[in-house]
C-alpha positions as CSV (number, residue, x, y, z in Angstrom):
1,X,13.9,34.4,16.1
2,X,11.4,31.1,15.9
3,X,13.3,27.9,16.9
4,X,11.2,24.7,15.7
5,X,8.7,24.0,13.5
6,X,5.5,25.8,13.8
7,X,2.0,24.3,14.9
8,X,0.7,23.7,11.5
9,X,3.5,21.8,10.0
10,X,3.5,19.7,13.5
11,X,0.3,18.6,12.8
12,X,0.2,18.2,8.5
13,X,3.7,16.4,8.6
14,X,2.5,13.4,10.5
15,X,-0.8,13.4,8.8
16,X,1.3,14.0,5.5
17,X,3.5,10.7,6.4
18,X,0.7,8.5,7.7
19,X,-1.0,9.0,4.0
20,X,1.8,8.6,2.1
21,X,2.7,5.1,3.7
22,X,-1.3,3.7,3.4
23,X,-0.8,4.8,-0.5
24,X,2.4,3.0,-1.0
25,X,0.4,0.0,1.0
26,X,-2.6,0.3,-0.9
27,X,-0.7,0.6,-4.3
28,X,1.6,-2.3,-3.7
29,X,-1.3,-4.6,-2.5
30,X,-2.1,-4.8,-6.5
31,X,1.1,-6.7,-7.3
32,X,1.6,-10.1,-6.0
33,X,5.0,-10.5,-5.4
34,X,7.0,-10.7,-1.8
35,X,11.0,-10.6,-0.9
36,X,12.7,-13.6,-0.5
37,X,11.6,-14.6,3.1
38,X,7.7,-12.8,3.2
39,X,6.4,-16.2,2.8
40,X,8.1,-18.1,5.9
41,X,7.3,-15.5,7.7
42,X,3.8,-16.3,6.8
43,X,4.2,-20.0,7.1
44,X,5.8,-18.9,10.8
45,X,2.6,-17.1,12.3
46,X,0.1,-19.3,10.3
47,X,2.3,-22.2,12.3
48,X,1.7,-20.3,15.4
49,X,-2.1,-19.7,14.6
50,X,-2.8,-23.5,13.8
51,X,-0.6,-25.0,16.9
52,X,0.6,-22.1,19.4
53,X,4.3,-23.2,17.9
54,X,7.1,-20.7,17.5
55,X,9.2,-23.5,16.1
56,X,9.2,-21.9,12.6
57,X,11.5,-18.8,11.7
58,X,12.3,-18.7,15.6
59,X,15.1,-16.2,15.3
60,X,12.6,-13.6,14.3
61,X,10.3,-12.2,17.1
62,X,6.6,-13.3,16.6
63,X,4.3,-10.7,16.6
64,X,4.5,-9.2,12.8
65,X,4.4,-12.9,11.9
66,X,1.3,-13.3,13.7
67,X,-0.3,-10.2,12.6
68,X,0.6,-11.0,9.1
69,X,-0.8,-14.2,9.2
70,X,-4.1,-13.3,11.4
71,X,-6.2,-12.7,7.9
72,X,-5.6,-16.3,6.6
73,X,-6.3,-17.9,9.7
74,X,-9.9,-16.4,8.9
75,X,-10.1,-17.3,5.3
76,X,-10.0,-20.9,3.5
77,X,-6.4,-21.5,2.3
78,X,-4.8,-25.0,3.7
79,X,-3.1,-25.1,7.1
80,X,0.6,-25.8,6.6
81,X,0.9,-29.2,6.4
82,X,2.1,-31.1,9.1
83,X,0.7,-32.6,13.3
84,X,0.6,-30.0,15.6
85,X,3.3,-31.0,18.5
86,X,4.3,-33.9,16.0
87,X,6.3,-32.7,12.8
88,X,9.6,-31.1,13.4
89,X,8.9,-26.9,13.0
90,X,12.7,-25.7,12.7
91,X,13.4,-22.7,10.3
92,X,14.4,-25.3,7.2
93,X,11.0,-27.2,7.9
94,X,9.1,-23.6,7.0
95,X,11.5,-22.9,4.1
96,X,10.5,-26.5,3.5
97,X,6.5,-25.8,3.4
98,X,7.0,-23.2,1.0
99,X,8.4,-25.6,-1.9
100,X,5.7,-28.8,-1.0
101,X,2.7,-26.9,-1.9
102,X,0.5,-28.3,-5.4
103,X,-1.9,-26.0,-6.4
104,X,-5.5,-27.2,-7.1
105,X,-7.8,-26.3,-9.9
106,X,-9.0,-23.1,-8.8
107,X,-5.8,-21.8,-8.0
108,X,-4.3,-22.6,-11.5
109,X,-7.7,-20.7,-12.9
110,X,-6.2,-17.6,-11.2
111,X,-3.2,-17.9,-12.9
112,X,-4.4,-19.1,-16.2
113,X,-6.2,-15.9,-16.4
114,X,-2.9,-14.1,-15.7
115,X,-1.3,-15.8,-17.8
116,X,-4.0,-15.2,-20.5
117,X,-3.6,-11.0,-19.9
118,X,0.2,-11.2,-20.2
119,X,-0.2,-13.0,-23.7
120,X,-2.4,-10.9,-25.2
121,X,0.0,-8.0,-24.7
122,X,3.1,-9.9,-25.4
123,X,5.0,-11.4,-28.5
124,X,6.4,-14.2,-26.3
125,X,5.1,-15.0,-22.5
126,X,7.1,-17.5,-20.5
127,X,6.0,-19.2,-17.8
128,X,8.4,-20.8,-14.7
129,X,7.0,-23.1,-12.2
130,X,9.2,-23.7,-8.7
131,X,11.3,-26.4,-8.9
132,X,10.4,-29.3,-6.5
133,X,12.0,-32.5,-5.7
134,X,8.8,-34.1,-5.9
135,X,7.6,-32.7,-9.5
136,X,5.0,-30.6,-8.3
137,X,5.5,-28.0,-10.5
138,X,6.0,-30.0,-13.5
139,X,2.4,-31.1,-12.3
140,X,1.2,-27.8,-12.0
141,X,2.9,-26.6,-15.4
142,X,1.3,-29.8,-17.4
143,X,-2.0,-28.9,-15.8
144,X,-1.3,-24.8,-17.0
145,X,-0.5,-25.7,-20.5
146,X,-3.6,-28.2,-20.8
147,X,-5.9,-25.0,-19.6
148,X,-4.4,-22.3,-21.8
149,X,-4.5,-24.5,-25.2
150,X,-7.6,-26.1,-24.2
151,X,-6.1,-29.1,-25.2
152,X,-5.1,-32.8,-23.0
153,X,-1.2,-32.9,-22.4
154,X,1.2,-35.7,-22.7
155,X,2.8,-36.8,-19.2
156,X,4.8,-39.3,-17.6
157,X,2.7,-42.2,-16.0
158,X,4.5,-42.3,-13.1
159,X,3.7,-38.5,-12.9
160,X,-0.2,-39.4,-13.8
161,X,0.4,-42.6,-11.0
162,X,1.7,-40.6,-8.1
163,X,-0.4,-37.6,-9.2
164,X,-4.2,-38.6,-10.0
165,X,-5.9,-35.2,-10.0
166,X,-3.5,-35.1,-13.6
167,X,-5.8,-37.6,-15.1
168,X,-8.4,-34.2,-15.9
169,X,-5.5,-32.8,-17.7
170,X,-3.4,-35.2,-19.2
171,X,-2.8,-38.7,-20.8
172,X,0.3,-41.8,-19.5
173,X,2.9,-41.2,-22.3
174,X,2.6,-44.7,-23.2
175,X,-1.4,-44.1,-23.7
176,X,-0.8,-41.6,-26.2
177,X,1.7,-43.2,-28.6
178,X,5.0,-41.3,-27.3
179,X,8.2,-43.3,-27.1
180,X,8.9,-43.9,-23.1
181,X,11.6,-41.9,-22.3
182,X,11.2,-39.2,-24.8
183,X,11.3,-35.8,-23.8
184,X,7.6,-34.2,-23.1
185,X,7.1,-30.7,-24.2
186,X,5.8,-28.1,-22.2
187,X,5.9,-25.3,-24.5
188,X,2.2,-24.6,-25.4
């Protein structure tokens, strides 16, 4: 009687595994989605990248954070903000970083364009910016409904005041004739 597995399924099962888990990886690289806590993890080993600072998510250990975060120390996306040695880096400071972010132009094309693909296959498309206590993402949703109708939005001036990159997008409520303190629509 043979005990074990034989020398052929020694070798194929391993090989076997190996290319199942790069197709799952390879697969799920198309959607752009992350669990809850993929993008402080991020933020953590970008930190560590930009100021050798284990401050951020330090009850995890480092070195899948710092792997993870190796190809955008080698691309062009913004350092998270903050002075290196400076700026407090406790775990609510990353979980921080991930709610202060305004996407620019460019980034907004990317997910105009999404946005665009959904619609045209949809009866109804919704679209939810973050919540921020800063109104970020009401920027960022005045400045996605100006590029998907092709048309200038209506916005707060102190939204347009604090926010000048808006001006390309939008008009002061009070320029445009809207009673102050009325509510502004975002539905496109």
């Amino acid at each position: 009687m043979r005990k074990g597995l034989g020398r052929a399924a020694v070798t194929t099962l391993p090989l076997l595994l190996a290319t199942l888990f790069w197709t799952v990886i390879a697969l799920s690289i198309r959607h752009q989605s992350q669990t809850f806590d993929e993008g402080f993890h991020l933020v953590a080993g970008y930190r560590y990248w930009q100021c050798r600072d284990f401050g951020v998510n330090s009850e995890h250990p480092p070195l899948v954070k710092i792997v993870a975060a190796t190809p955008l120390w080698f691309s062009h996306i913004p350092a998270p903000r903050g002075a290196c040695g400076k700026d407090q880096t406790t775990k609510d400071y990353g979980y921080g970083l991930g709610y202060n972010y305004l996407y620019g132009e460019k980034e907004l094309a990317g997910w105009k364009e999404r946005i665009e693909n959904v619609a045209a296959k949809a009866q109804t498309t919704y679209v939810i910016t973050n919540n921020h206590f800063e109104s970020k993402a009401g920027v960022n949703a005045l400045e996605l409904k100006a590029m998907v109708t092709g048309k200038r939005v209506v916005a707060p001036p102190t939204l347009v005041q604090k926010y000048p990159e808006l001006r390309r997008f939008a008009d002061p409520a009070e320029d445009s004739g809207e009673t102050p303190g009325s509510q502004l629509p975002l539905l496109a």
